[in-house]
C-alpha positions in Angstrom: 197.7 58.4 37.6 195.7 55.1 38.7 193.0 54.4 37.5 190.2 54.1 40.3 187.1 52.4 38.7 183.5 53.0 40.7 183.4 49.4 38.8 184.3 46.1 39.8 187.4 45.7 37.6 190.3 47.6 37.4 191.3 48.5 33.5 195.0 46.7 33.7 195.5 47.8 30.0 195.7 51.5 30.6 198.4 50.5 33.4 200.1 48.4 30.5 199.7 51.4 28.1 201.3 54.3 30.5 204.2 52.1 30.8 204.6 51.8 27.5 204.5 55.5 27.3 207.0 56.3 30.4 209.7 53.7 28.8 209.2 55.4 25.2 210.1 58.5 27.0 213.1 57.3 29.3 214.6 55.7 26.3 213.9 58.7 24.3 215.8 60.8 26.9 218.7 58.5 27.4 219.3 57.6 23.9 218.7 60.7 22.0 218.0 63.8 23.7 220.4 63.8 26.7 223.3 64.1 24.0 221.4 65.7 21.1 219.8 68.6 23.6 221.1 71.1 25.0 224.2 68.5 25.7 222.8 67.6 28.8 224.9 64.0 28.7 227.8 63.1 27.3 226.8 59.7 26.1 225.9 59.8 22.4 224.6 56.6 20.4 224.6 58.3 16.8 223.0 56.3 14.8 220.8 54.5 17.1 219.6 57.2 18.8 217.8 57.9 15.5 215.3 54.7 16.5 214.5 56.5 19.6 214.1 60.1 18.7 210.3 60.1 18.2 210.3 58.4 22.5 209.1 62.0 23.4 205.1 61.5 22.1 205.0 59.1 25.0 203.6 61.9 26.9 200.8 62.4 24.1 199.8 58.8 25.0 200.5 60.4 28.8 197.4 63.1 27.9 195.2 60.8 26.4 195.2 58.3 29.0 194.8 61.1 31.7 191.9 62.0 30.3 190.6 58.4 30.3 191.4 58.3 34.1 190.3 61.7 35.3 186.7 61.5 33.6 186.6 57.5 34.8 187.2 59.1 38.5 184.8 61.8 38.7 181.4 59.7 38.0 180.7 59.8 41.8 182.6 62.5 43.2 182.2 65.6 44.5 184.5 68.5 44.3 186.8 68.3 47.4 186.9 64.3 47.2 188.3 64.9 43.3 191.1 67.5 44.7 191.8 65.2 47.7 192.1 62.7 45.4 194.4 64.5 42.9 196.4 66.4 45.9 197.3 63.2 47.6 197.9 60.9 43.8 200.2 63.5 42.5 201.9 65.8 45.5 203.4 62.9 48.2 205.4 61.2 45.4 205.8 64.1 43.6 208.0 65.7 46.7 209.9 62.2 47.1 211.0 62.0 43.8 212.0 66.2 44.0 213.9 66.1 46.9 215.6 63.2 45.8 216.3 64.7 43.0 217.4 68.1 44.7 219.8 66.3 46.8 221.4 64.8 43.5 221.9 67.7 41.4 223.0 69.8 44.3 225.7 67.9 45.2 226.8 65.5 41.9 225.4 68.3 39.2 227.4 70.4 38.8 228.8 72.2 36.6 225.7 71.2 34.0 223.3 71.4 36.0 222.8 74.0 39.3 220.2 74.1 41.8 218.7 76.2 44.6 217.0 75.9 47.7 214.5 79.3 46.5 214.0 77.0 43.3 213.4 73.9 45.7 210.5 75.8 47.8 209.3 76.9 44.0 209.3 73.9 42.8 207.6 72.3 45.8 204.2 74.2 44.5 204.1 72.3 41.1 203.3 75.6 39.4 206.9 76.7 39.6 206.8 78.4 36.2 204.5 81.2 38.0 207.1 81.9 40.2 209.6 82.4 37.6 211.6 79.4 38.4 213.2 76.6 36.8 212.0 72.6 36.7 214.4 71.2 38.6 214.1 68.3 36.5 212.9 68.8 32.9 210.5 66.6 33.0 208.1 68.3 35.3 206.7 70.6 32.5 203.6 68.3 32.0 202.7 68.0 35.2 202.0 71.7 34.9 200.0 70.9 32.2 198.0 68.6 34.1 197.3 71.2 36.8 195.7 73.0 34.3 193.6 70.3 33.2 192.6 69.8 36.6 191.5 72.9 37.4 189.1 72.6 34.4 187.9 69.7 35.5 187.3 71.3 39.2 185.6 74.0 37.6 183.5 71.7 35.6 182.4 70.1 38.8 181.6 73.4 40.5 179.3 74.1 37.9 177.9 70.9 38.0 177.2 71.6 41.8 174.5 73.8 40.7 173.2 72.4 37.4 174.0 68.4 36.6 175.5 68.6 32.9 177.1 66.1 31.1 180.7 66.0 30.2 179.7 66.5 27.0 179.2 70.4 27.3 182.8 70.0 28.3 184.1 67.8 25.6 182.0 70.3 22.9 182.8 73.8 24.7 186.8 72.6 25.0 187.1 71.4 21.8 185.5 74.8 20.1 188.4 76.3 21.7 191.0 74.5 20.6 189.6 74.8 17.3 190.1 78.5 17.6 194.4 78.6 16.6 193.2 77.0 13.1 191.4 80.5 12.6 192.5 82.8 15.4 195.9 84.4 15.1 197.9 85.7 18.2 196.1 88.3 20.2 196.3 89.2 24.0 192.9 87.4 24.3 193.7 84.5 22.5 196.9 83.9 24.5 195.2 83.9 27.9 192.8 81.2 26.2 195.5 79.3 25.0 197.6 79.1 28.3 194.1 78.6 30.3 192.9 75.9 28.6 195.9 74.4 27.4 195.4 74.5 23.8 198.5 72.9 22.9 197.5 69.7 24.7 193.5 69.8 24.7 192.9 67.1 22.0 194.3 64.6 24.1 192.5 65.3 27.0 188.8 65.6 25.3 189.9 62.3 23.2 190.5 60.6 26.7 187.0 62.2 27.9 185.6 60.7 25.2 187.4 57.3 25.4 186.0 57.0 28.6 182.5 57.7 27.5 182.2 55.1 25.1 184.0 52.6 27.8 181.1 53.4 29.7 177.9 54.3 27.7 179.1 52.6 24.5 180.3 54.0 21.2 178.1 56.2 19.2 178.5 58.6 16.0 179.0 61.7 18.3 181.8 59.6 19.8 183.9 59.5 16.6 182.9 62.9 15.3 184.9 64.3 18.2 187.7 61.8 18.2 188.3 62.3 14.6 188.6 65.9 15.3 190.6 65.3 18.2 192.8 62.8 15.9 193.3 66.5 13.3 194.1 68.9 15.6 196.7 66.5 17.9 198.6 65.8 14.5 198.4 69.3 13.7 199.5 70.6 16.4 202.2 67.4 16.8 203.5 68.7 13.5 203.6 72.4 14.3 206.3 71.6 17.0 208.6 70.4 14.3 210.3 73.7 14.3 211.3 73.6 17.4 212.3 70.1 17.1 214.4 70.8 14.3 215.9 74.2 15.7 216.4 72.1 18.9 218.4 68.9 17.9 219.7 69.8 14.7 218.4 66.7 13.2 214.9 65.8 10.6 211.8 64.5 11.9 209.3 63.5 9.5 205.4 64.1 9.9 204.4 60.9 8.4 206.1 59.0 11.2 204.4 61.9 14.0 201.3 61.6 12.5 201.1 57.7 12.3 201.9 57.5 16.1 199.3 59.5 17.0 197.0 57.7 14.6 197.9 54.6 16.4 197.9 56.0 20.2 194.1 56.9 19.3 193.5 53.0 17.5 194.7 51.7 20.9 193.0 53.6 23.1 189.5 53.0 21.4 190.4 49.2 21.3 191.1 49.2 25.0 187.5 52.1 25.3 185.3 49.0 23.3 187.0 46.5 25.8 188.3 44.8 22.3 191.7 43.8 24.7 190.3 41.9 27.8 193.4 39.3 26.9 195.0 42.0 28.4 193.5 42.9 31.0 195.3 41.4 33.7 196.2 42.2 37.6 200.0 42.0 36.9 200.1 45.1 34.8 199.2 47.2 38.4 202.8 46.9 39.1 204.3 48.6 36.2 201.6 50.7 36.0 202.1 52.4 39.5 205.9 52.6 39.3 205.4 54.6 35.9 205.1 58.3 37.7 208.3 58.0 40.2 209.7 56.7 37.1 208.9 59.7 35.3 209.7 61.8 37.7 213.4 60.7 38.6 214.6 58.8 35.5 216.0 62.2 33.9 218.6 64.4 35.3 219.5 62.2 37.8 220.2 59.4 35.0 222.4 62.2 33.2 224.5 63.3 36.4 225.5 59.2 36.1 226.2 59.1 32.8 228.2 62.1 33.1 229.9 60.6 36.4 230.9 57.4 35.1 230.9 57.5 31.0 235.0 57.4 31.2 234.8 54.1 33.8 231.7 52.0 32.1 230.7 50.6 28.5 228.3 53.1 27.4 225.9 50.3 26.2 226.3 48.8 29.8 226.0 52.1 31.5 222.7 52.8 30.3 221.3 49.6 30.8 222.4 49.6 34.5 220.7 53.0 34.7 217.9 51.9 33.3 217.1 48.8 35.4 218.6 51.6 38.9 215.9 53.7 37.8 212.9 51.3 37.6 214.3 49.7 41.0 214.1 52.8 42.4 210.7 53.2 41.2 209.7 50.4 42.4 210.5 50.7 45.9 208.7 54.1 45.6 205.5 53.0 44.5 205.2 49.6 46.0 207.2 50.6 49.3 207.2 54.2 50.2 203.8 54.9 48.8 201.7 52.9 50.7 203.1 53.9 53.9 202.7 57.6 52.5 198.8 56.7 51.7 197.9 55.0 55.7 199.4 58.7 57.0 196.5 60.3 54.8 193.7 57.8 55.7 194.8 58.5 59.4 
């Protein structure tokens, strides 16, 4: 998501950052998980896919930084300009990049991977999952995630309609919740708290909240209180998925390496929040930065239904680099092409 400052500059290190993240990812799914998961491609790079295997926290970094940018872009706004703002950011690209996708699987998918034009309309929504569909690519489950997140945010604003609160009864109230699974076990309540307000996930968000505060206000003691909470309950919960990593991919993953890449997405993030890496800041980063959601959005199935095509033809090494460099071309023409052009039709 851009980053739209009510300041002067824009913060080219976040655009740097989310890169960072969507190429962690992309790597992560090209080199490790496609083969390793579900067998989803047939290219497999053993041992070094073991270097790659931890790509998947990119999207932690995601959170974080989406929190930064969402509580940065609601200083000044009102209600329906932060859902036109979110509706038009996220749904125009979001249905390129899908039907795109659609119109691979359906006709170069098969037989791993099957689509349909009841999961297309689903899918269309963003909130598929409530219509008891299927992503159509699998890495559309976060932006379900950020729906959620934004209808907190929406809510926040409605009741800030009515009485002007800082985000810090939203930072406090949020992060009382997710404090809850450390005591709380499973209950019916509990569960509809926990898909609500995405308890998973929260940390992230309320550590970007509060990233953003101190990039604004400054830092202060009530600043790192949080974030060092924030810091223990995104390594907790980071470790807690280790079963399912496990169970999933049949392979180790150690804790120590989780929990020191968390560590170090939060060290970042506050360097970048005490504007400790202007050297960075720089206009060329916007680039990258924008093309980092079609990226996201496309790099996945449609890079496996290649591999899968051509494996027996190409240098595996060489396939994946080709695909790699296709996929951020692509990208590229989305964000710095198609999306503009998308844009003028909404300002009209």
């Amino acid at each position: 998501m851009t980053v739209s400052e009510s300041q002067s500059k824009r913060i080219y290190q976040i655009d740097l950052f989310r890169f960072i993240a969507a190429s962690a990812v992309v790597l992560y799914h090209y080199l490790y998980r496609g083969y390793k998961g579900g067998n989803m491609s047939l290219l497999h790079f053993d041992e070094i896919g073991e270097y790659f295997k931890y790509g998947y926290l990119g999207v932690d970094l995601f959170f974080i930084i989406s929190g930064f940018v969402i509580a940065f872009s609601i200083k000044h706004r009102s209600l329906p300009k932060f859902c036109y703002s979110r509706f038009k950011r996220l749904y125009p690209m979001y249905w390129i990049c899908l039907i795109i996708t659609f119109v691979t699987v359906y006709f170069f998918g098969a037989p791993r991977y099957l689509v349909t034009f009841k999961q297309l309309f689903a899918n269309l929504t963003m909130i598929q999952e409530l219509f008891g569909q299927g992503n159509i690519d699998g890495a559309y489950w976060s932006l379900y995630v950020e729906l959620k997140f934004y209808l907190i945010i929406a809510v926040f604003l409605v009741i800030n309609r009515f009485k002007q609160l800082s985000l810090d009864y939203l930072v406090y109230f949020w992060l009382l919740l997710s404090s809850l699974r450390l005591f709380v076990g499973p209950s019916e309540i509990y569960d509809t708290v926990h898909h609500l307000f995405i308890l998973d996930w929260s940390a992230y968000f309320i550590a970007g909240i509060v990233f953003c505060q101190i990039f604004l206000q400054g830092p202060a003691v009530k600043h790192f209180i949080v974030l060092s909470w924030c810091v223990y309950l995104s390594i907790d919960g980071a470790i807690g998925r280790i079963h399912w990593l496990t169970r999933t991919f049949h392979s180790d993953f150690s804790p120590y390496i989780i929990a020191v890449t968390i560590v170090i997405f939060y060290m970042v993030m506050l360097v970048v929040s005490c504007k400790k890496l202007q050297c960075l800041n720089s206009p060329k980063f916007i680039k990258i930065g924008m093309l980092t959601y079609p990226l996201y959005l496309i790099h996945q199935h449609i890079g496996f239904i290649i591999f899968n095509q051509l494996h027996g033809y190409v240098n595996k090494y060489v396939l994946v680099f080709a695909v790699t460099l296709l996929m951020l071309g692509v990208a590229y023409i989305l964000s710095d092409w198609v999306e503009p052009r998308v844009m003028r039709l909404f300002k009209r």
